[in-house]
N, C-alpha and C positions, 0 to 999 in steps of 0.2 A: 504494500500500500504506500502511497505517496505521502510526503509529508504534507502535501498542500491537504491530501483528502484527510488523513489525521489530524491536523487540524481542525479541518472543516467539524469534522464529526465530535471531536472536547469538546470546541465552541457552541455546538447546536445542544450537548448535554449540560451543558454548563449555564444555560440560556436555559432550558426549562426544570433544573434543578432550582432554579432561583426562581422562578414563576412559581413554584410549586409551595417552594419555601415561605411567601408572600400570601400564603391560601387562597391560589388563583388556581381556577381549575383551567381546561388546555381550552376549554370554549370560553371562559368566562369575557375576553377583551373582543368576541365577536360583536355584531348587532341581534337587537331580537329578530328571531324571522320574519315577524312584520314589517319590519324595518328593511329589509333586503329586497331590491328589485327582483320581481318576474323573473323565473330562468328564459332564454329566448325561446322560442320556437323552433327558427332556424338562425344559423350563424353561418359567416364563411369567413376567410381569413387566409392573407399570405404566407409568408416565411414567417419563423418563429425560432430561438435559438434557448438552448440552455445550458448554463455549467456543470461542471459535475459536482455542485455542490447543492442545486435544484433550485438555483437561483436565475431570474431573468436576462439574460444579455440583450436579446433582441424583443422586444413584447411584439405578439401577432400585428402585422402591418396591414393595413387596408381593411380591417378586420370592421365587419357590420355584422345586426346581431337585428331579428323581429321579432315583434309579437303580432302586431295587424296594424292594419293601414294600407298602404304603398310599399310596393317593393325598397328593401334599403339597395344603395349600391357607393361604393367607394373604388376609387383606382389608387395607382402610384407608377408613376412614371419608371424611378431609378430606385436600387436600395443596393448600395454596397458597406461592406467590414470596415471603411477607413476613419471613420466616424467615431465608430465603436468602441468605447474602453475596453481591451481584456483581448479583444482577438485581432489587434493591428495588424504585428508581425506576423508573417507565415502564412495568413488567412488571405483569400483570392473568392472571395464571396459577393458575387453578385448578377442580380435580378431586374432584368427588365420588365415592365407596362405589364403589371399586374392591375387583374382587374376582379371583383367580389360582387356577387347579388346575394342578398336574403330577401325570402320572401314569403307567399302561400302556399305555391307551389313548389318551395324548396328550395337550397344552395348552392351555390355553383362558386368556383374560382377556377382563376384564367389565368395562367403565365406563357410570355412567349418567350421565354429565353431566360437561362437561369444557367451561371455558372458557379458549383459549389466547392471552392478548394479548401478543406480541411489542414492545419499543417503537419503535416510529416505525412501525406497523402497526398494520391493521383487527385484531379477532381473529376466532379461527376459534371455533366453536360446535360441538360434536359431543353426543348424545346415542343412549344405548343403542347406545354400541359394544361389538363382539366380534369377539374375532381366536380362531382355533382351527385348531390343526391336527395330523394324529393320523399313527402311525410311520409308512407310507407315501406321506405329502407329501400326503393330500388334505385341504383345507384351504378358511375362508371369512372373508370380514371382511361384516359388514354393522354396520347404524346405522339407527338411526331419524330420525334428522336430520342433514344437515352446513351448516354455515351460515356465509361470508366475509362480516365485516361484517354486513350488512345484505340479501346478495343469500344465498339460497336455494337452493344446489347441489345438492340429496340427489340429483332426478331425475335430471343430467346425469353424478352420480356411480355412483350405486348399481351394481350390479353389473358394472363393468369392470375389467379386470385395467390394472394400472401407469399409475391415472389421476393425471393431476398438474393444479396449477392454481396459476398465478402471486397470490401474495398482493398485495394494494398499498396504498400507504403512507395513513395518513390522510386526506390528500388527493386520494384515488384513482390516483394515478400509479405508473405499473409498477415493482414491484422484484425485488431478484434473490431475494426469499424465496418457497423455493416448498413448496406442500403437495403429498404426494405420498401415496396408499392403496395396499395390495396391495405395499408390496416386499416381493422374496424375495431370499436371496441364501445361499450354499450355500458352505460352507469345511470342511476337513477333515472331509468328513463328516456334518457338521452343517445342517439347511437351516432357516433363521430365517424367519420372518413377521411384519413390523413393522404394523400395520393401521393409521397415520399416521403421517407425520415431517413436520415443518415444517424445512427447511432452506436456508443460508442463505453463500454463499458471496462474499461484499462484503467481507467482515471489518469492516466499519464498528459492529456490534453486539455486544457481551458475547457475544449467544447463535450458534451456528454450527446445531447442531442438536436438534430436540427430538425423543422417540419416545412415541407414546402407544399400548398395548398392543401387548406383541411376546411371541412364541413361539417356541418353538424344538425340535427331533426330530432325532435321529440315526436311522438305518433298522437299529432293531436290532428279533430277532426275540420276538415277544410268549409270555412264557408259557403253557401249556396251560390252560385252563381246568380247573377241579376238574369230576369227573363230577356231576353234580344228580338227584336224581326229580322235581324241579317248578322251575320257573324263570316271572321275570315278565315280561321283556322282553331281548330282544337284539338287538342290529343290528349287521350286519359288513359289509365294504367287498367287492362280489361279483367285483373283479379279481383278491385275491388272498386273501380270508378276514381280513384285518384286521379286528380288533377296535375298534370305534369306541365301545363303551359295555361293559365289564365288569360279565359277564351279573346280572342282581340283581332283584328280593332271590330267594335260591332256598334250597332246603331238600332237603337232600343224606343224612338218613338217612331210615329207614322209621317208622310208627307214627306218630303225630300230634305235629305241631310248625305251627309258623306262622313268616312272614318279612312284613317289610313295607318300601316303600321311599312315602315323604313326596313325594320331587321324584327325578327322575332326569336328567340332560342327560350327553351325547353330544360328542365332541372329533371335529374334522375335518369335520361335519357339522351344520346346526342341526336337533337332533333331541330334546325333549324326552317323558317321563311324566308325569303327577301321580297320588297316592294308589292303587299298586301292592301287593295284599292277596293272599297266599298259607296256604292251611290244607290240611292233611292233617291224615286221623283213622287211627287203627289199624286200621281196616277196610278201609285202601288208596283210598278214598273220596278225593276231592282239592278244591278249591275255589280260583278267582283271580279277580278283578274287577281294571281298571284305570278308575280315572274319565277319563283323558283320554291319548291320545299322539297327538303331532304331530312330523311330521318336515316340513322345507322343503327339496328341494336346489336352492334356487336361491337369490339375494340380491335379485333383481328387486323391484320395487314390487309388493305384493297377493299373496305368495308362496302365500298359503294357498288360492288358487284357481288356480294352474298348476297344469299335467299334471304336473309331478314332486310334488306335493304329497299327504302320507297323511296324512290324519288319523282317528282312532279317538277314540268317545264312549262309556262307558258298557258298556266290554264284562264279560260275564263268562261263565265254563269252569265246568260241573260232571262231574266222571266219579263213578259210585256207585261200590261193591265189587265189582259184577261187571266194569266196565270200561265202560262204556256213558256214552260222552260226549255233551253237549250245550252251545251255543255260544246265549246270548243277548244283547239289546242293552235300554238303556235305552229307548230311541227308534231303533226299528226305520227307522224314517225319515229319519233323519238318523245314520246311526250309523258310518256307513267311504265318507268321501270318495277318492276316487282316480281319476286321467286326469280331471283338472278337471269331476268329477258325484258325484252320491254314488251308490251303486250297494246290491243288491241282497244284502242280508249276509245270508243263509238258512245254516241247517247245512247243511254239505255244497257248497254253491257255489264255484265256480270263477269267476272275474272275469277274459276274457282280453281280451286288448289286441293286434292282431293290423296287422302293414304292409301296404305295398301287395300283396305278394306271398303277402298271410295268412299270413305266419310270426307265430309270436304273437312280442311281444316283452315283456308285461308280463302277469302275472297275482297274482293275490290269491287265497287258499284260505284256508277258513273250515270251521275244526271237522273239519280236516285226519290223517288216521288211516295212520300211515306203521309198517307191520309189518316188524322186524328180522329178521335173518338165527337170532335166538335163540330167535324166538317173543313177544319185547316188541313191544308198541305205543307210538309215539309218537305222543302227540296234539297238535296244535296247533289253538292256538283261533284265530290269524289268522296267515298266512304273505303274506309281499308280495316279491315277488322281480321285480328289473327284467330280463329277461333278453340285454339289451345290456350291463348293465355300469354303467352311467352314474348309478345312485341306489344307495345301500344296502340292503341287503336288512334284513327286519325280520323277529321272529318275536317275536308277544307273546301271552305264555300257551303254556309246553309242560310238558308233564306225562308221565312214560314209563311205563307200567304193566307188569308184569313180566308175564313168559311165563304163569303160571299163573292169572294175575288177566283177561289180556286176550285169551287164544287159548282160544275155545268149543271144544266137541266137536265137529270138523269133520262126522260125520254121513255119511252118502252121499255120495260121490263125484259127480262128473257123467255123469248117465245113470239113477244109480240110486233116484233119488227117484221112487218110485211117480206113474204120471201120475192114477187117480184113479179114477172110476167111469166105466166105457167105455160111452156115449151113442150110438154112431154109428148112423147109420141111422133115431135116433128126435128128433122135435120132440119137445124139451124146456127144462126152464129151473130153476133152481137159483140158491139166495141165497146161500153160502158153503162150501168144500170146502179140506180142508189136508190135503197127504199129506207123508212126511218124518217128520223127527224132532218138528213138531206134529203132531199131528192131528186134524182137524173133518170128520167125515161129513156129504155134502155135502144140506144142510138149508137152509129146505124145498125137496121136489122135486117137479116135477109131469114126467112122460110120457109119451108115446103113440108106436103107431106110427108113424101118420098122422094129418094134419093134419083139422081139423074136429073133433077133439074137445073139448070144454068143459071145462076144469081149470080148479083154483087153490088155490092154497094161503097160508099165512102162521105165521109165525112171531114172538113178541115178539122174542126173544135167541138168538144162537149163537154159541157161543165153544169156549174150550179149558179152558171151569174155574177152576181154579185159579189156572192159570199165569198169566191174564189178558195175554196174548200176541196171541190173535186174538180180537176181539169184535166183532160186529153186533146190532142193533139193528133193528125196525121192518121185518121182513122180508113181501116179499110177490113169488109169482111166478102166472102166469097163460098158459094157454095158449087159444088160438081159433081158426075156420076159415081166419084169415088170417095167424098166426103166433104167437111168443112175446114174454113181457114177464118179465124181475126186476128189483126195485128193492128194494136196503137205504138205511133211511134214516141209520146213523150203520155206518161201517167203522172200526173202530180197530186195527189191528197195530202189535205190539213199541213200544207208549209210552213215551217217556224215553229213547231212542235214536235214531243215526244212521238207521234205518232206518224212523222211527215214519211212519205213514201214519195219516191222518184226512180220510174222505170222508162229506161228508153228500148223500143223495138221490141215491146214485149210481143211474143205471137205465138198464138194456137193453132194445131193442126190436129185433124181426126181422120186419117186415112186409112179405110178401110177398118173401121173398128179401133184402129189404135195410134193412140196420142200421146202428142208430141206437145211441150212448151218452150222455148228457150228468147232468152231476151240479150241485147248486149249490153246488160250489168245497170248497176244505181245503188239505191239505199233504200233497206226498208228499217226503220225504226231504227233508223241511225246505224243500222249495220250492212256493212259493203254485199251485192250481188255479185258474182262473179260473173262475166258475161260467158254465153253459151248454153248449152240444153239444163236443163231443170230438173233436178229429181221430183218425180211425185208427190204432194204432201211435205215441202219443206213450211214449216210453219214457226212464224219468228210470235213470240210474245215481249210487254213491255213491262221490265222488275213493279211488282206492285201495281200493277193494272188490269185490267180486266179485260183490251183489246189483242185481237190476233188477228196475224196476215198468214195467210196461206198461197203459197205460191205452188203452184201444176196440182191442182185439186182433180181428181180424174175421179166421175162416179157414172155409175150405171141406172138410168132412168127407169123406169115401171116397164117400157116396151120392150127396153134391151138395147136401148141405143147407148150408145155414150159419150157420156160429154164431162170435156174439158174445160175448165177455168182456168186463165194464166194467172190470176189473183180473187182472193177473197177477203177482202178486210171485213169484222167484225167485233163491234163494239154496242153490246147489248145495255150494260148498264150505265157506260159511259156517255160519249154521245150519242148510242140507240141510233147508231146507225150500220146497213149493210152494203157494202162497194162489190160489186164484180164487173170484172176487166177481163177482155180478148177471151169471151167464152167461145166453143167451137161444138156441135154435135155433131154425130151422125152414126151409121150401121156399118156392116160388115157387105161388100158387095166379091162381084165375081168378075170376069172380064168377059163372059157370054158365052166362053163355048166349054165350062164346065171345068175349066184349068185350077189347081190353086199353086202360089208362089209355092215355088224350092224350099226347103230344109236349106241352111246353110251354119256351118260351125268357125269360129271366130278364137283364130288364137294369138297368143302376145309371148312374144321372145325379148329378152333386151341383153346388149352388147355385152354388158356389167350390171351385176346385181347389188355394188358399190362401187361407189367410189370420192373425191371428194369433187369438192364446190368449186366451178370453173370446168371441170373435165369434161373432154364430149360423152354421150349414152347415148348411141342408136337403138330404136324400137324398132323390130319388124313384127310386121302384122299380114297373117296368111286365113287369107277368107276360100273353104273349101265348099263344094253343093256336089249334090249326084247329076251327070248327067251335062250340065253346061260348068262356062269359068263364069265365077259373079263378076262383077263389073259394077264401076261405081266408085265411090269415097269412103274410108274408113277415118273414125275419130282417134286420137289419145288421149284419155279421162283422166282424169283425177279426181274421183267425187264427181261434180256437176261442171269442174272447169275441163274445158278443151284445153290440152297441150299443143296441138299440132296434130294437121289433117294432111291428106294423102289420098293418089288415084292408087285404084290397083292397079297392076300391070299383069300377065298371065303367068301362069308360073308351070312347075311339071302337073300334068293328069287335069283334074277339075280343078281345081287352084289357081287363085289369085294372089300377090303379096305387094304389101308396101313397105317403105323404108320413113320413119320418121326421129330424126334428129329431135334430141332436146334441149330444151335452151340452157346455154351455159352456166345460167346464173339461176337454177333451179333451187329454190332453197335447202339447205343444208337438215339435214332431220329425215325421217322416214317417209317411203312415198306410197301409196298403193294405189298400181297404175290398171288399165283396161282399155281393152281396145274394143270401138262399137263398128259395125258394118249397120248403118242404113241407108238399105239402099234408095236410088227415085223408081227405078223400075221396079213395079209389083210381080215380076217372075220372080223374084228371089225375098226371099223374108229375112227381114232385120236376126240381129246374132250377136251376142256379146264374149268377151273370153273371161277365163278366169282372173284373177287380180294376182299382178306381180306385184312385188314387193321391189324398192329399192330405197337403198341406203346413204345418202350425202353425208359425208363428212365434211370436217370445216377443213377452211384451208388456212396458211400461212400470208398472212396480206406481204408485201414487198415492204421492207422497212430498214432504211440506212442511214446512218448517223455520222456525221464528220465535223470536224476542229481542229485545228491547228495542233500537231501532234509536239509541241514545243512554246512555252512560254515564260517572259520575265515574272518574277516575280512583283505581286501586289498588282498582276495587269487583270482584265477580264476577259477571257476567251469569249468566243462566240460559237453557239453549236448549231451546227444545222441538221435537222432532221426531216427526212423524205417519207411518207406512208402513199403506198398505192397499190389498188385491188390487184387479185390476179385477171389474167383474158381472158375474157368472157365475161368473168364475174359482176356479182350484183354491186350494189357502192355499201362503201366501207359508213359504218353506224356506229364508229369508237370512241376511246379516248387514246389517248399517247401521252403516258408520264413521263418525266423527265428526274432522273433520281442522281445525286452527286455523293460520293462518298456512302451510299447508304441512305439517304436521305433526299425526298422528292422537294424538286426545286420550281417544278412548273407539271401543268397538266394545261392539255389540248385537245378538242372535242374535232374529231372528224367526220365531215359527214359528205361525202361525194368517192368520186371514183378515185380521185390521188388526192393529197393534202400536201405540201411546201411548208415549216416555217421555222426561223431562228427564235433562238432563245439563249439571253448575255446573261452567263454567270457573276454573282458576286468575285470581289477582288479573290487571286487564288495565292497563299503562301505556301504552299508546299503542293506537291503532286497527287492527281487527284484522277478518278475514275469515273467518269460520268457514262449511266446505261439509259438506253431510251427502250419503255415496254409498249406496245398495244396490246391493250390488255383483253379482246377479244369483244366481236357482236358474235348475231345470231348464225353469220356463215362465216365467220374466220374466227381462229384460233391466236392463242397469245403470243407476239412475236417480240425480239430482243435485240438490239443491236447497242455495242460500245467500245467505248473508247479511252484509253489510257492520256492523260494530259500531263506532262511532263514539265515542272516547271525548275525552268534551268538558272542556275546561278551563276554571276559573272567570275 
């Protein structure tokens, strides 16, 4: 033992042998507990140092402490040792632009840069740390660098609970001073999070221990949230409703006002906003955009592409006066990453995430329309909900529209919307028909009794008027000896709504008993058509509503004819109304002298059954019949999308074959392909083959890094780095980090077929390794490229 510490410890017995001796008991020079402030709530606080004799050298800097009110927050720009009585000499202690919140939500502290040199020790290096944690103890510490000496910990750090690591002495030899992340420790109630302590128990040094950002929560219960009409983001903790971000900016009475929130971040959680924009007008009309939110729950390396990672680009919410919301993105394409992809953000989508047992366990809802027990509607523009438990749940953009503004005239009941003009028994065909609360007399129509008669008709436009609710465009229907045709070339229902539908060249065919739909693509309820043939009975619903569209509806009338619907919308309790578009009837006929089309069998070969993203895959497709060669066009399917079509050409025996190329920039992922033979001529009957399967893998984008492989000291290099797709391929939907020594010094979002751009490091004093990563999209894999910089001395 030291003589400082022997000391220390006569004096501290010799101080309360005399207190005692005084008939002072060890509490008596306290306050009564009346007397003593409130413990806080929550606290946070910078650096803190202490001797080994348990006395104060540094007291907590920046340090704020709540009970209610307003968030507290304090900064401090600089704090270094040279000030300091006791730790002058030896000591290399210093802290940059620390920053502290307490609050309702919970504590957070913020260092960007902390250099901790202990004397007769390496120091330790920490940058962009944060310690946070919010009333229910969930809690994170992360860092963007941690550095002993010379040697380079982050990775072996970063996301582990109660990691510690022996400091050692200039000379590299082991001492008792140890760094330690992640203590917790819990007393009266109170449970603290220190996010570093260097400590130190030798007693041979002034310092005993040090603490670099701590926080602190007692589990007390959070106030109610004020009621809102419009709110810009929330996020709560889904075990028990904790409040991790105090809901903001939001605007709480009626008539037109505006809120706006600059930066937002999150306690308990690394969850941040940027530039959060709320308007309401007096017409009940509402407006929100967020340019940016990101949440991470994880500390891991690259957090922004794990599965717990949400990130939102560019969103914005409009509801008009009547209540009729829509959800847009900047870049439709890059707009709500989540479950490590970015995913498919349409009005009205659901995003579920499903286990082995298909229980879902994660979903995302967009443009989300949730009816009260009052008759409000609440709208949300994005809802993320983990249904495990395990990430917070988020809701950004919600807007409540009251009973009168967002509950239509419910209209007919179910059952009672008129089904339309009764057809039965006759080949016919018809461009558009609304019965219900709209209505459109079903125009144009052609009909007979029987087949073989020659009709047609057309029409420019057909709508509702006014209302401009239903319209078409470019109508034409047609009847013949061999069956019916309609085709509208532009379908437009209820625009600027959850419900809006937009179909171009939708068109029915019923030849010879059997029906066909295909249209060249739109939107139905806000989600993408692919253009091409139709599966039967594809039927989109809207989350929480009660409307469905049906697209290639095929039914069998009372006589045995059949008829096709290219669409069907149906909204009984909604707006109580029913839409059908590009209907087609008719029978099974013959060609008169007693013939029926060929048997034909339909098969699919492909070049490779993998390969990756960019590579050619040829399809061949061999159409065989008894007796003649088919002739004609064969499709390549995917589901309802055409890949590429093809004439036959003849091949050995009855056989026909085609060749079709796929396109290079097929998406990466599993495919299951088919080949359809339908033909125009009725000798030969339609044939489909079995479904191949094929496998993209991702590929390697093209990525190279250059800089001056020689530099002065104290200069700043310049690095240049190139990303571009492979040939063929689709465009790259990245990022490109830029990491020095270990540690990332830039990040670049790419989003096209090549990217170009420089990036000027800080000054360099010794030689240094800088790696550039793409860290992968949905068709290319993670690529690497670097460089040694060599900085030479004269």
């Amino acid at each position: 033992m030291s003589l400082r510490r022997t000391l220390a410890l006569a004096l501290s017995g010799a101080l309360l042998m005399s207190g005692l001796a005084a008939g002072l008991s060890p509490t008596a020079s306290t306050p009564a507990a009346a007397d003593q402030p409130a413990a806080p709530q929550t606290a946070a606080s910078g650096i803190a140092i202490r001797d080994i004799d348990g006395g104060t050298v540094t007291a907590p800097t920046a340090a704020v402490t709540w009970n209610s009110g307003e968030t507290e927050r304090a900064t401090l720009a600089h704090y270094d040792n040279t000030t300091v009585d006791g730790i002058k000499n030896g000591y290399d202690i210093r802290v940059a632009n620390t920053e502290t919140r307490a609050g309702g939500t919970g504590a957070t502290t913020e260092v960007e840069d902390a250099v901790l040199g202990l004397r007769g020790r390496v120091p330790v290096t920490v940058t962009g740390l944060r310690v946070s944690i919010a009333p229910n103890g969930r809690s994170f510490v992360s860092f963007d660098s941690l550095k002993v000496g010379d040697e380079d910990i982050t990775g072996q750090a970063r996301g582990r609970q109660d990691f510690s690591y022996r400091v050692p002495d200039s000379g590299g030899r082991t001492t008792n001073t140890v760094l330690r992340l992640n203590s917790t420790a819990h007393s009266n109630g109170t449970t603290t999070l220190t996010g570093l302590t260097i400590s130190d128990d030798s007693y041979q040094y002034e310092v005993s221990t040090l603490r670099l950002g701590q926080v602190s929560t007692t589990a007390f219960a959070q106030q109610e949230s004020a009621p809102f009409r419009a709110a810009g983001v929330q996020i709560t903790d889904p075990a028990d409703g904790t409040r991790l971000l105090d809901t903001a900016p939001t605007i709480d009475t009626p008539g037109a006002a505006s809120a706006s929130a600059r930066a937002l971040q999150a306690d308990g959680v690394r969850a941040s906003a940027s530039n959060v924009v709320l308007a309401t007008a007096a017409d009940g009309s509402a407006q929100l955009s967020i340019d940016a939110f990101e949440q991470f729950a994880t500390v891991e390396s690259f957090p922004e592409y794990r599965a717990s990672a949400l990130r939102v680009y560019g969103l914005s919410l409009s509801v008009d006066a009547e209540g009729n919301s829509s959800v847009s993105f900047a870049d439709p394409s890059s707009a709500v990453f989540v479950d490590a992809r970015w995913i498919n953000a349409q009005n009205g989508v659901i995003y579920t995430k499903v286990d082995d047992r298909q229980e879902p366990v994660l979903q995302v809802y967009v443009n989300e329309r949730i009816t009260g027990a009052d008759g409000s509607v609440t709208v949300n523009a994005l809802r993320y909900v983990d249904l495990t438990g395990a990430w917070p749940s988020v809701v950004l953009g919600q807007i409540t529209i009251p009973p009168h503004q967002g509950e239509p005239d419910p209209g007919p009941g179910p059952g009672e919307i008129p089904d339309g003009t009764d057809f039965s028994g006759k080949w016919h065909a018809f461009g558009v028909e609304a019965t219900g609360a709209s209505r459109v007399t079903a125009a144009p129509v052609v009909a007979s009794e029987q087949g073989g008669t020659m009709l047609s008709r057309n029409a420019e436009t057909v709508g509702d008027g006014g209302a401009d609710q239903i319209s078409a465009s470019g109508l034409d229907v047609a009847l013949n000896e061999h069956g019916a045709a309609s085709s509208v070339s532009r379908l437009r229902l209820f625009p600027n709504t959850d419900l809006a539908i937009d179909l171009t060249n939708l068109t029915t065919e019923v030849v010879d008993g059997k029906a066909t739909v295909t249209s060249d693509g739109g939107t139905v309820f806000g989600i993408a058509v692919e253009a091409g043939a139709i599966e039967p009975d594809t039927v989109f619903t809207v989350p929480g509503g009660t409307a469905t569209a049906t697209l290639g509806r095929i039914e069998t009338d009372r006589t045995g004819l059949t008829v096709a619907t290219g669409l069907v919308f149906l909204d009984a309790h909604g707006l109580g109304t029913r839409v059908s578009a590009a209907r087609a009837a008719g029978g099974e006929t013959d060609d008169g002298d007693g013939t029926v089309a060929a048997e034909t069998r339909t098969s699919l070969s492909l070049s490779r059954t993998s390969s990756r993203h960019g590579s050619p895959v040829t399809a061949t497709i061999r159409v065989t019949s008894s007796g003649s060669v088919p002739e004609g066009r064969v499709q390549l399917r995917r589901g309802s999308a055409i890949l590429g079509t093809a004439t036959l050409s003849p091949a050995s025996g009855d056989s026909s074959s085609a060749r079709i190329p796929l396109s290079r920039s097929l998406a990466a992922g599993g495919h299951a392909l088919r080949a359809v033979y339908a033909p125009a001529d009725p000798q030969w009957a339609e044939s489909r083959s079995a479904a191949r399967s094929l496998r993209v893998a991702k590929s390697k984008p093209g990525l190279r890094l250059t800089a001056k492989k020689s530099v002065r000291p104290g200069s700043r290099a310049t690095v240049r780095i190139a990303v571009k797709r492979v040939a063929g391929g689709a465009a790259l939907r990245g990022t490109v980090n830029l990491y020095q020594k270990g540690k990332r010094v830039a990040t670049k979002r790419v989003i096209g077929n090549s990217k170009t751009f420089t990036v000027r490091l800080k000054t360099l004093r010794s030689s240094s390794r800088v790696k550039a990563v793409f860290v992968g999209d949905k068709n290319y894999a993670k690529a690497t490229a670097q460089q040694r910089i060599i900085v030479k001395r004269r």
